[in-house]
LUMRO-788443 format. One record per residue: residue number from 1; x, y, z of N, C-alpha, C in turn. Coordinates in pm, 1 decimal. Each point is the difference from the previous one (the first is absolute). Layout:
<recs>
NUM,X,Y,Z,X,Y,Z,X,Y,Z
...
</recs>
This chain:
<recs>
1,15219.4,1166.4,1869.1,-90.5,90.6,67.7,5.4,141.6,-56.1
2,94.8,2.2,-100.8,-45.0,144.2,-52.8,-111.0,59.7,-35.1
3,-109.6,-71.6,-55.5,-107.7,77.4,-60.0,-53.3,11.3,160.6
4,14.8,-46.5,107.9,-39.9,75.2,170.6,24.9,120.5,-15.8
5,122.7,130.0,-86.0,17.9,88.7,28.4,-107.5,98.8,-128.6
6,-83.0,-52.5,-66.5,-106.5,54.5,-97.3,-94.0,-37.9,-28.6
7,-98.4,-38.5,106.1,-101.3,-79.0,64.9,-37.3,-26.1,72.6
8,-152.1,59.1,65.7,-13.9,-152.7,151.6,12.4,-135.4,-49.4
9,56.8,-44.5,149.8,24.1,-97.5,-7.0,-122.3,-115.9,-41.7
10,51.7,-121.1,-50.9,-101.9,-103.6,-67.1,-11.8,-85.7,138.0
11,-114.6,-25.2,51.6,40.1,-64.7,142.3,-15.9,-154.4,-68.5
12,-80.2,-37.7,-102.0,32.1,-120.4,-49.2,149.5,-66.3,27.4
13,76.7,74.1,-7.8,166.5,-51.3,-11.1,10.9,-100.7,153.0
14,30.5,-96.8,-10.5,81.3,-13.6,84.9,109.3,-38.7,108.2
15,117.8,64.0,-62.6,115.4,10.5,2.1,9.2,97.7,89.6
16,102.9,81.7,44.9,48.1,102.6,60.4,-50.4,118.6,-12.7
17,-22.6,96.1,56.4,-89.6,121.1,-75.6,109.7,101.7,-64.2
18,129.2,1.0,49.4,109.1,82.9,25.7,125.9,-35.9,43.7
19,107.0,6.6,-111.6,90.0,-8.1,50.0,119.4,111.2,8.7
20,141.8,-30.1,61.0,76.8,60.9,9.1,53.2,96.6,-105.8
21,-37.3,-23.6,-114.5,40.9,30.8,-140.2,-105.0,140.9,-5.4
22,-131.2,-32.4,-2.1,-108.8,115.3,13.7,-10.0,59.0,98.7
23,36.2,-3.6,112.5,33.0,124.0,69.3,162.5,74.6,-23.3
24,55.6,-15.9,-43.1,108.6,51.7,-54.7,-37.2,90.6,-133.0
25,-122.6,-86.7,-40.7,6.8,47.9,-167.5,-153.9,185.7,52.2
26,-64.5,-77.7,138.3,-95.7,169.6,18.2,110.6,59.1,74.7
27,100.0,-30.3,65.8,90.5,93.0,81.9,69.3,123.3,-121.3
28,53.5,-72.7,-125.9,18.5,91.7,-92.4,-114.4,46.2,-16.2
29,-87.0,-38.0,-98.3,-76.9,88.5,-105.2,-65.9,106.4,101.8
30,-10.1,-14.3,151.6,-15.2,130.5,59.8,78.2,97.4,94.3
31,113.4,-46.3,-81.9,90.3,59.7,134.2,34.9,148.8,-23.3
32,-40.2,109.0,56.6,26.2,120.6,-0.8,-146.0,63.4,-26.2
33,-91.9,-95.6,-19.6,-181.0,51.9,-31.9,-57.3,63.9,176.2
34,-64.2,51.0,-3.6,-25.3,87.5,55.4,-94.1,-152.6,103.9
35,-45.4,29.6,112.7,-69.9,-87.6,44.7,-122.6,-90.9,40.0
36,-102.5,144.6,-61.7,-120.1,10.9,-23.9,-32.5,-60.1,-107.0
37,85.1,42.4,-123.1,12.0,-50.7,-124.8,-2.8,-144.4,-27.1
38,132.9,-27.4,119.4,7.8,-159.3,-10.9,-119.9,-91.6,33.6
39,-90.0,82.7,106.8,-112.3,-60.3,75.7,-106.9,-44.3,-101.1
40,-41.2,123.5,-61.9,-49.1,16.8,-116.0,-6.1,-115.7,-130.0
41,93.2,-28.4,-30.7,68.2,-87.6,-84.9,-68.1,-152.3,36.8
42,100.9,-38.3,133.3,4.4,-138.5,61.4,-132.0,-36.7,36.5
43,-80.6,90.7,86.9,-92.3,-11.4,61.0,-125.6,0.2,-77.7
44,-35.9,95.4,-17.2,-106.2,70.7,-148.2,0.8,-97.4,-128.3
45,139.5,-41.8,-91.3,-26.1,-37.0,-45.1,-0.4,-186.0,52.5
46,-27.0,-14.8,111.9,63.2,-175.3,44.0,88.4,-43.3,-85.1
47,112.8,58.9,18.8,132.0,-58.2,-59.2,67.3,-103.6,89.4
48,-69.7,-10.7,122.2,53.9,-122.6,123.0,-89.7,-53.5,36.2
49,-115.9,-26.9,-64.0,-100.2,-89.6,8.6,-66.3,75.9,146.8
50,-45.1,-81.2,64.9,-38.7,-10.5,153.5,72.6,74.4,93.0
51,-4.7,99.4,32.3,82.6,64.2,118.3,-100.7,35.1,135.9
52,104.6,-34.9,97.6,-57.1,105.7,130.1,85.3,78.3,77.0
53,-36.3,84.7,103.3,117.5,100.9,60.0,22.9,-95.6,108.6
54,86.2,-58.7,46.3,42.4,-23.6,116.7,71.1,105.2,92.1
55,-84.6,12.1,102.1,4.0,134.5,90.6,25.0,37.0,145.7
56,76.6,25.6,74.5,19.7,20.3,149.2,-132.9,83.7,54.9
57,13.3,115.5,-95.2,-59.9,129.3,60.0,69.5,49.8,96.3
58,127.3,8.1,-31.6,121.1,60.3,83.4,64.1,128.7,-21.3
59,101.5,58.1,44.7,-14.1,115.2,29.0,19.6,27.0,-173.5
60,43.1,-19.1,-95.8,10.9,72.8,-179.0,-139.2,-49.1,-49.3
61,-63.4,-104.6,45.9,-116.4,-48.1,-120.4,-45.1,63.8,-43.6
62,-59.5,83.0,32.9,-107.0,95.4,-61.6,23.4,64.5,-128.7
63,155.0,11.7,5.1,45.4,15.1,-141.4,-12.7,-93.6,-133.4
64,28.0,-108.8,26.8,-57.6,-139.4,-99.0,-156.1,25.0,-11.2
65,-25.9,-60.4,80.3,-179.6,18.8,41.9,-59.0,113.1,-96.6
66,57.5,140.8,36.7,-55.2,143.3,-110.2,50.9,-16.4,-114.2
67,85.3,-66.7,-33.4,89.1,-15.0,-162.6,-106.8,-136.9,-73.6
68,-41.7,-125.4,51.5,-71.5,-77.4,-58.7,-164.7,34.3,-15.5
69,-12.3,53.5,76.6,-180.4,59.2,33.7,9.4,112.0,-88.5
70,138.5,101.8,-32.2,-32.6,46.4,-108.1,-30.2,-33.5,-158.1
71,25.6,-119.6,18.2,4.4,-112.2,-139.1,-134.7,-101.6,-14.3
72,-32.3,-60.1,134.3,-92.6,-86.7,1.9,-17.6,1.9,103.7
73,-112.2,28.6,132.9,-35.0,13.4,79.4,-98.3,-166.8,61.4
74,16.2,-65.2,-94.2,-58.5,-136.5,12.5,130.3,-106.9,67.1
75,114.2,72.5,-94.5,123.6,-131.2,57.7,-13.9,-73.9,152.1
76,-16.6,-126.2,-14.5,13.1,-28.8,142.4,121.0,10.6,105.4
77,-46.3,84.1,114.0,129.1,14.7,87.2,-24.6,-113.0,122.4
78,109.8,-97.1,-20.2,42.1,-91.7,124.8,43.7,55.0,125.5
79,-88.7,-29.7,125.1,56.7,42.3,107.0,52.5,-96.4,81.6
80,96.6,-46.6,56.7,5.5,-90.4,84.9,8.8,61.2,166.1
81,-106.7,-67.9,60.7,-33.2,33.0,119.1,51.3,-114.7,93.2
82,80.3,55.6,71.2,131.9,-151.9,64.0,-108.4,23.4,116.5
83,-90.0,92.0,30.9,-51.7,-37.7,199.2,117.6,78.3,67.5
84,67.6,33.1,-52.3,113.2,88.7,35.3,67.4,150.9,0.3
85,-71.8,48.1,-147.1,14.9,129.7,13.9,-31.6,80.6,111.5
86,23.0,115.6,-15.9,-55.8,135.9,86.3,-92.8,69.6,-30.3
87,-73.8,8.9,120.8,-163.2,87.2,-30.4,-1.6,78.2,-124.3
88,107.5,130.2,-6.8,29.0,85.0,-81.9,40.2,-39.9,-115.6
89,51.5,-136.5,-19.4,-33.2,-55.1,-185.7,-121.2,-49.9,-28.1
90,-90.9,-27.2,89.1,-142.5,-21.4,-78.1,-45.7,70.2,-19.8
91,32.2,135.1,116.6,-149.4,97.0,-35.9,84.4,67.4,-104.3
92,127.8,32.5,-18.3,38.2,27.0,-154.6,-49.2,-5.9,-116.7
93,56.4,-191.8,-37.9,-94.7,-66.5,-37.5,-116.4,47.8,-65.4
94,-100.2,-3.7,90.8,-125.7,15.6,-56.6,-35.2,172.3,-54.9
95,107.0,79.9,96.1,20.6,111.4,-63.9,-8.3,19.8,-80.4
96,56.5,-53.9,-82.0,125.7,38.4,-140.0,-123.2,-75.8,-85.3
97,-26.4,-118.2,-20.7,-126.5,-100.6,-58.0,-98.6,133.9,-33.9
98,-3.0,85.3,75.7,-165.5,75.4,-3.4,1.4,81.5,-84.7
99,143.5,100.0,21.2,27.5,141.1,-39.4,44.0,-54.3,-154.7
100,74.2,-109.0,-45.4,59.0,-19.8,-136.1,-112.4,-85.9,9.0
101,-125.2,-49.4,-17.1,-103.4,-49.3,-71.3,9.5,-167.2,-53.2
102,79.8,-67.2,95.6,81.1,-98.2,-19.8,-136.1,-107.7,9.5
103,-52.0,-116.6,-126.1,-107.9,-14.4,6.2,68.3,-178.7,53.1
104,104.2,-75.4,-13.2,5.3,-140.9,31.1,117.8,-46.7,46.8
105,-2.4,78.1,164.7,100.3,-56.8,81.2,-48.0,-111.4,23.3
106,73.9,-78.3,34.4,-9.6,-137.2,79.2,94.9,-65.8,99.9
107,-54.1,-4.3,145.9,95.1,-13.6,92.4,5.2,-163.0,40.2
108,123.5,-3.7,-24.8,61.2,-146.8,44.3,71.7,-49.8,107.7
109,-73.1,-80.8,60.9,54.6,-54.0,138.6,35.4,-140.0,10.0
110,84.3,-16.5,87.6,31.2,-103.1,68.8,-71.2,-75.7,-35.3
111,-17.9,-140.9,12.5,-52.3,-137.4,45.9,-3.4,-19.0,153.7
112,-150.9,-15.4,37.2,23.6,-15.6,119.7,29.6,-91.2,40.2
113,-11.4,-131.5,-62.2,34.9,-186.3,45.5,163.8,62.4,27.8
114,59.8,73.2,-100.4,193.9,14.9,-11.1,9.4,61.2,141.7
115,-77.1,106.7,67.5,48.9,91.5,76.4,-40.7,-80.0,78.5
116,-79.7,-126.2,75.6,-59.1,-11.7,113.9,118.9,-66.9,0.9
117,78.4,-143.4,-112.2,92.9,-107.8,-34.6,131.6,88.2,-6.7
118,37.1,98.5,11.1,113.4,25.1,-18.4,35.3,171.2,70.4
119,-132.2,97.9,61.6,21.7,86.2,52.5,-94.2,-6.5,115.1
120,-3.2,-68.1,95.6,-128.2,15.2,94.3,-2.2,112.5,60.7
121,126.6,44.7,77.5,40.3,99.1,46.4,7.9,125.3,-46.3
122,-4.4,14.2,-164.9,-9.9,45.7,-39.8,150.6,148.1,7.2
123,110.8,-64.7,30.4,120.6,40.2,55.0,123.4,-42.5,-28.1
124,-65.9,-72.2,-174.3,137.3,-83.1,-76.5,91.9,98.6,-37.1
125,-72.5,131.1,-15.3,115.2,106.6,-64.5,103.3,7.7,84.2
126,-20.1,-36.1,144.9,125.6,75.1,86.9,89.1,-126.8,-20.2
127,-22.1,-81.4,-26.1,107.7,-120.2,23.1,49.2,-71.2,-183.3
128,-109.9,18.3,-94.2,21.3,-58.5,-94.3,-77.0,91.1,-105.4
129,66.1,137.7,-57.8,-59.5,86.4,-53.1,-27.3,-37.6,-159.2
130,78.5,-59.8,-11.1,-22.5,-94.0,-182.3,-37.9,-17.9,5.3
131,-72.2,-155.0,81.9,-158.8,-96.8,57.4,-90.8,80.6,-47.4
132,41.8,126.2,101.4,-172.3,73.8,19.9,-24.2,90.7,-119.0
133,84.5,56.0,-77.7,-14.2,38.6,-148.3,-60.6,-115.9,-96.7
134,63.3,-113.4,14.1,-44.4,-84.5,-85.1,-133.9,-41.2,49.8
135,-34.8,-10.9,46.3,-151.0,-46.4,54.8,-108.0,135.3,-12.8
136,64.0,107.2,40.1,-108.5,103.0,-31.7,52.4,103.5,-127.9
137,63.1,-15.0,-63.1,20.9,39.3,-116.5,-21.4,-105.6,-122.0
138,174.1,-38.1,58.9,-3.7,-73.0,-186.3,-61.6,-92.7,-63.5
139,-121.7,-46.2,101.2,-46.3,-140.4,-49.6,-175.7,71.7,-93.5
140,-56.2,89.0,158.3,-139.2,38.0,-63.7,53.8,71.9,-152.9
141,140.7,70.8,9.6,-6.6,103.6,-150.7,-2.9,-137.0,-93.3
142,65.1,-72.9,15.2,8.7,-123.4,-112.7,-100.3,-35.3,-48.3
143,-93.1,-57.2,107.9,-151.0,-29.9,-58.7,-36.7,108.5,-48.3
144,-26.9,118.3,6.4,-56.8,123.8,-31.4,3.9,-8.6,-152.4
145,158.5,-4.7,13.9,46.0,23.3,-112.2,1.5,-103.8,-180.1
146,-79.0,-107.4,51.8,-37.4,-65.7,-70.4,-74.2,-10.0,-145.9
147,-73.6,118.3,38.8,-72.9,52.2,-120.0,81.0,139.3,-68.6
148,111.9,-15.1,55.9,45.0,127.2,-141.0,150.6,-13.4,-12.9
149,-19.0,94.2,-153.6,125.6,-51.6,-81.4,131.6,82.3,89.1
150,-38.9,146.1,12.6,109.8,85.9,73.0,-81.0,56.2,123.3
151,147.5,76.5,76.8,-20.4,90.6,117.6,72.8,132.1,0.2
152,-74.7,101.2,25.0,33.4,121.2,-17.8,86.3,31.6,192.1
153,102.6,20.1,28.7,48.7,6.2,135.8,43.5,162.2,-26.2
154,29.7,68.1,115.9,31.1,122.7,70.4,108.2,27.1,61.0
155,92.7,-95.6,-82.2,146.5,-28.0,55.7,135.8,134.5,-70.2
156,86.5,53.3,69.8,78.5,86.2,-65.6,106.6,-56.9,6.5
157,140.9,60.6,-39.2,83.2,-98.2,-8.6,97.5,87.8,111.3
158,-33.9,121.7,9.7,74.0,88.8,77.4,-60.8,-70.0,198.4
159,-66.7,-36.1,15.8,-42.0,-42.7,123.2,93.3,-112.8,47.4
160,84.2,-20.9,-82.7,108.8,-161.3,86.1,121.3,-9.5,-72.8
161,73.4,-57.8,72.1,119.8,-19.9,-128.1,-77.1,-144.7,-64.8
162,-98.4,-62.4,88.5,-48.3,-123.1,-72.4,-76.1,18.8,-127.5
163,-41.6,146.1,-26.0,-36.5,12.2,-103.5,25.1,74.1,-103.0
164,166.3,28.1,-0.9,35.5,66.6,-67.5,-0.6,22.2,-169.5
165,19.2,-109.8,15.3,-11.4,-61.0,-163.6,-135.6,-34.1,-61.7
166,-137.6,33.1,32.6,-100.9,-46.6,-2.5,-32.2,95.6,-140.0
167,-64.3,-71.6,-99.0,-61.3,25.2,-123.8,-143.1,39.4,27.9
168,-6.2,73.2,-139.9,-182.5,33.0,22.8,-79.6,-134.2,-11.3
169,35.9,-91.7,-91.1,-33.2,-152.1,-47.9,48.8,-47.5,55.1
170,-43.7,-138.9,94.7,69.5,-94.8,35.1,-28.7,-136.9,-11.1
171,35.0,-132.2,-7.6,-71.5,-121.2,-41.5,8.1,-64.9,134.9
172,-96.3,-71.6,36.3,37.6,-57.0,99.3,-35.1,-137.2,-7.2
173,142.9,-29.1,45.6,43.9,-116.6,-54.3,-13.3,-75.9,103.4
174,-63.9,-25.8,142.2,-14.4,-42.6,126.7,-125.7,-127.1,-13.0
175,-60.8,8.4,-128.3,-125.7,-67.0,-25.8,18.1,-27.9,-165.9
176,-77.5,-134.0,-20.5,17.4,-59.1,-142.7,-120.5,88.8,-100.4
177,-83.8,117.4,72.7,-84.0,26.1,-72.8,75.2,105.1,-106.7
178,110.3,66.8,73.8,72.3,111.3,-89.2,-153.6,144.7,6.6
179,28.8,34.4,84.6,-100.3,157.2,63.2,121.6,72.1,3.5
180,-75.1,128.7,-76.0,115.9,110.4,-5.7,-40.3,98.8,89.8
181,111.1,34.3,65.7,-8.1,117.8,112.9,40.3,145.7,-66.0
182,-138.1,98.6,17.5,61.0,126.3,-72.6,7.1,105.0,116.1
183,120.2,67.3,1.9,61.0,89.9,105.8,-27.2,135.8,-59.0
184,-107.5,106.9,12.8,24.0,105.2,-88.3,27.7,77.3,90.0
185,27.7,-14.5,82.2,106.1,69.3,83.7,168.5,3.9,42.4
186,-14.3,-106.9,-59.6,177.5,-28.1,11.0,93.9,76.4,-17.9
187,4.6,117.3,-108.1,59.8,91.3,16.7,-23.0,101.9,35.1
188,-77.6,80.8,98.5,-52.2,68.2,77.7,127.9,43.8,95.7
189,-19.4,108.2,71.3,114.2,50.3,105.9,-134.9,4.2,67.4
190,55.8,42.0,98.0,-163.2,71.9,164.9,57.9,122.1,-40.8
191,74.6,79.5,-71.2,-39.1,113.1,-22.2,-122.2,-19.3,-104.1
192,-12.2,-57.0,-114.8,-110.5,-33.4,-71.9,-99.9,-62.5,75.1
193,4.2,-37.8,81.2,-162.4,-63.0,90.9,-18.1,112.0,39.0
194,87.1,48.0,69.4,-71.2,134.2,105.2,-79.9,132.4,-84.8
195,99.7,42.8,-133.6,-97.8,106.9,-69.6,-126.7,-102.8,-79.0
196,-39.9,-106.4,-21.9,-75.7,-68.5,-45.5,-104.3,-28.0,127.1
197,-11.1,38.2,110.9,-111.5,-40.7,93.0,-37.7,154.5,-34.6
198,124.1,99.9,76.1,-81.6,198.9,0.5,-77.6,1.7,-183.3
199,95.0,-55.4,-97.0,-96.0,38.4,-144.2,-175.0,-42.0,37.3
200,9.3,-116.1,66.7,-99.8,-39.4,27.7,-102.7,-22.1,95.6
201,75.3,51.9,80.5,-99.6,39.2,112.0,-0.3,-110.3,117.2
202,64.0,-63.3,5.5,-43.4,-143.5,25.6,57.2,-34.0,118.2
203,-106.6,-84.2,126.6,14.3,35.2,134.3,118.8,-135.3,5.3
204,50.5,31.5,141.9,187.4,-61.7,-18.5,-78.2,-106.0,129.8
205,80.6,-64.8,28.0,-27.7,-158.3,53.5,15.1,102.6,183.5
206,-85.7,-40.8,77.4,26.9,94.8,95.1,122.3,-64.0,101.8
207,52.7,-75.0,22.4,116.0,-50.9,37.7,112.2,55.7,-69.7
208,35.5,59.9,-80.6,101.6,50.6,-96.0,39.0,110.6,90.0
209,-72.8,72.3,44.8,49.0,97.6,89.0,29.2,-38.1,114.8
210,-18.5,-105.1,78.6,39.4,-61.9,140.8,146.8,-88.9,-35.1
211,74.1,2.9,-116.5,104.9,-45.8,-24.1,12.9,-98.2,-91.0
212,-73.3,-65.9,-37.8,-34.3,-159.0,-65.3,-7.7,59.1,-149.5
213,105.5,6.1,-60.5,22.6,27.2,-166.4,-42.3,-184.2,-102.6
214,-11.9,-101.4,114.1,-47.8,-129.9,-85.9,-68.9,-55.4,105.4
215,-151.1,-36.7,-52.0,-75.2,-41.2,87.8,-70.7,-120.6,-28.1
216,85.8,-155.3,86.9,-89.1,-92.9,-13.7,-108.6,-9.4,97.0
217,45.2,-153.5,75.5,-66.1,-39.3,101.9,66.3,66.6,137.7
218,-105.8,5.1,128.8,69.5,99.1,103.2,96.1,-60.3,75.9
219,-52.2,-139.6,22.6,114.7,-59.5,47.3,139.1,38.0,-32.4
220,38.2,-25.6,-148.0,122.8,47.4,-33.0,37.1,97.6,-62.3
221,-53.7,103.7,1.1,22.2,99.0,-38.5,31.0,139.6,113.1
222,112.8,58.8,-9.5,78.8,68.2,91.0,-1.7,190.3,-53.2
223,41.7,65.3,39.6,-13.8,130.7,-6.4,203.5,7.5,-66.4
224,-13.4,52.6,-119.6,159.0,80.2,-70.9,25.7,114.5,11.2
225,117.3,-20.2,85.9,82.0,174.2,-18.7,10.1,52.5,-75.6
226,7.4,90.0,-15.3,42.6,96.9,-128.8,141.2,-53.9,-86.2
227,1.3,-39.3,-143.0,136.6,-21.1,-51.4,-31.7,-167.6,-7.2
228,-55.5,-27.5,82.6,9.0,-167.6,3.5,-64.2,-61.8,-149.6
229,27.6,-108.3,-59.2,-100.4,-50.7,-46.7,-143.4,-48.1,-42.6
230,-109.1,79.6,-63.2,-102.9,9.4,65.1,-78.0,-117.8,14.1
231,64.2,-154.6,-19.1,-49.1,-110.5,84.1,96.2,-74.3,113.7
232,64.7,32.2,26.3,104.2,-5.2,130.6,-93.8,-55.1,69.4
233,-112.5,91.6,16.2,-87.0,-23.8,89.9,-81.9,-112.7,-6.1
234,19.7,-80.9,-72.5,-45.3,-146.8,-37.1,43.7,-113.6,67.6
235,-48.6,-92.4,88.2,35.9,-90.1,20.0,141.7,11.9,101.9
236,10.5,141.2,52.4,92.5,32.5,71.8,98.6,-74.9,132.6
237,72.0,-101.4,-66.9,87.3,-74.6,131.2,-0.8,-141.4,-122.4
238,-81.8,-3.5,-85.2,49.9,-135.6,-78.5,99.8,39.0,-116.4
239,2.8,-85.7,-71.7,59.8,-71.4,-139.9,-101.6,-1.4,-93.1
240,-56.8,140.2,-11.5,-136.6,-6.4,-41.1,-61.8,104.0,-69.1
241,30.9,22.0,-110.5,-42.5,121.8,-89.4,-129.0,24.0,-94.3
242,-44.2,-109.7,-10.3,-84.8,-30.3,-86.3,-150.7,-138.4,47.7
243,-126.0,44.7,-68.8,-85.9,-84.9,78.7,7.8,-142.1,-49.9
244,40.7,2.1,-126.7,-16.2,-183.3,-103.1,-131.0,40.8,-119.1
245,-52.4,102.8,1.0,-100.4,-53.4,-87.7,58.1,62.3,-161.0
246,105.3,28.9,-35.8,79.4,57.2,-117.3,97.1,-89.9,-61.0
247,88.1,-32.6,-68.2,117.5,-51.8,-36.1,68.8,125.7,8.0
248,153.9,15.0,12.2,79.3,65.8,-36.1,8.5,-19.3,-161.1
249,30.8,111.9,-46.0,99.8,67.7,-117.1,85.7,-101.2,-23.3
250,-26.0,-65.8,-148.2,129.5,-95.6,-15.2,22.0,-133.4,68.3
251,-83.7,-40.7,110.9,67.2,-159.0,53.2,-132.7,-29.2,18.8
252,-107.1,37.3,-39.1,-166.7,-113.4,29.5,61.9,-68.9,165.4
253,79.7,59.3,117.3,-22.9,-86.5,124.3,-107.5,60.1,25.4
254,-89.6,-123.3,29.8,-130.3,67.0,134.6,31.6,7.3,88.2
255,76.2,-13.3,42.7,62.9,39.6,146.8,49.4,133.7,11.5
256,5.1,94.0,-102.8,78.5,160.1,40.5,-141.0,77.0,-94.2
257,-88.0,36.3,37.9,-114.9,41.8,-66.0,12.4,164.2,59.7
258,-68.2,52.4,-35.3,-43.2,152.2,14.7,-166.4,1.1,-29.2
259,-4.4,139.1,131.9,-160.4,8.5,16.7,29.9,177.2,30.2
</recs>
């Protein structure tokens, strides 16, 4: 898969699009490049074939979101809409879509045959919060995700100890297609998000100020003290850090994913 790293991709191929070897091999050749630059590069020139943003619209997006729209304003951004969020992430959402000129979101939902067969109540999160991730996350992103080679995520590594170790490149190894996950945020501090929204002007998730530094679904999502972790507030009372739709760093389990 080397000539993947000096070329779009040949979709004729097919074999794997990406493996472990080539994201190791873009983690070097850009490591210390500036980030725009990198965007530039990967994106501009389709050095990862097929990409889309997979997106919360949570309280940092807007930073990804203004960094790819400064590159290509066409990239498609994935939304997954669980029926669950909070008022204040849609009208975000569509916020943010207007002001950055964002021309091919596409919002992905549930199955309703899954939710009538497996959520009637629509109240699996309180008893079986994996279930209800997997049914309104990880399954619609899968299909979604069918038609492309990579995913651009909004993940830092400073937000968890689960993601400490997280590369700008990542392979994900959770699926036989081999889709590479690019993090151009991974090495980011929130001191770098925060002067990167004022450089830019750019309106902040309005829950950020009511306490909520990570914002999924409302059900599980809780208000963080100051000092805490800023997803503590996740899934607060489980064994539960992460939604499933990611692999971890290093072990391809689908079972320890990041969103």
């Amino acid at each position: 898969m080397a000539n993947a790293l000096l070329r779009p991709i040949d979709r004729i191929d097919t074999g794997p699009r990406f493996t472990a070897s080539d994201a190791h091999r873009l983690d070097e050749l850009f490591r210390g490049r500036d980030t725009v630059e990198m965007l530039r590069a990967v994106l501009g020139e389709a050095m990862l074939g097929d990409a889309a943003i997979v997106s919360s619209f949570g309280a940092e997006s807007a930073a990804l979101l203004h960094l790819v729209a400064s590159v290509d304003r066409s990239v498609p951004v994935l939304f997954l809409d669980t029926e669950k969020h909070f008022p204040e992430t849609l009208l975000y959402r569509d916020q943010l879509v207007e002001r950055l000129g964002l021309t091919d979101l596409r919002i992905l939902r549930p199955d309703p045959l899954t939710l009538a067969k497996r959520d009637e109540t629509g109240l699996r999160w309180s008893y079986d919060p994996d279930g209800c991730c997997e049914i309104r996350k990880v399954v619609p992103l899968a299909r979604a995700l069918a038609g492309f080679d990579a995913t651009v995520t909004g993940r830092k590594a400073f937000q968890a100890s689960t993601r400490s170790a997280l590369p700008r490149f990542e392979h994900d190894a959770s699926d036989d297609f081999g889709r590479l996950k690019l993090n151009p945020l991974a090495t980011w501090t929130q001191a770098d998000l925060t002067d990167y929204f004022v450089a830019h002007d750019l309106p902040v998730h309005p829950l950020v100020a009511r306490g909520f530094p990570s914002i999924g679904c409302a059900p599980c999502t809780s208000k963080v003290a100051p000092g805490e972790d800023p997803r503590s507030g996740r899934w607060k009372g489980w064994d539960k850090v992460e939604c499933g739709i990611h692999a971890p760093v290093g072990d391809g389990d689908p079972d320890q994913p990041s969103f």
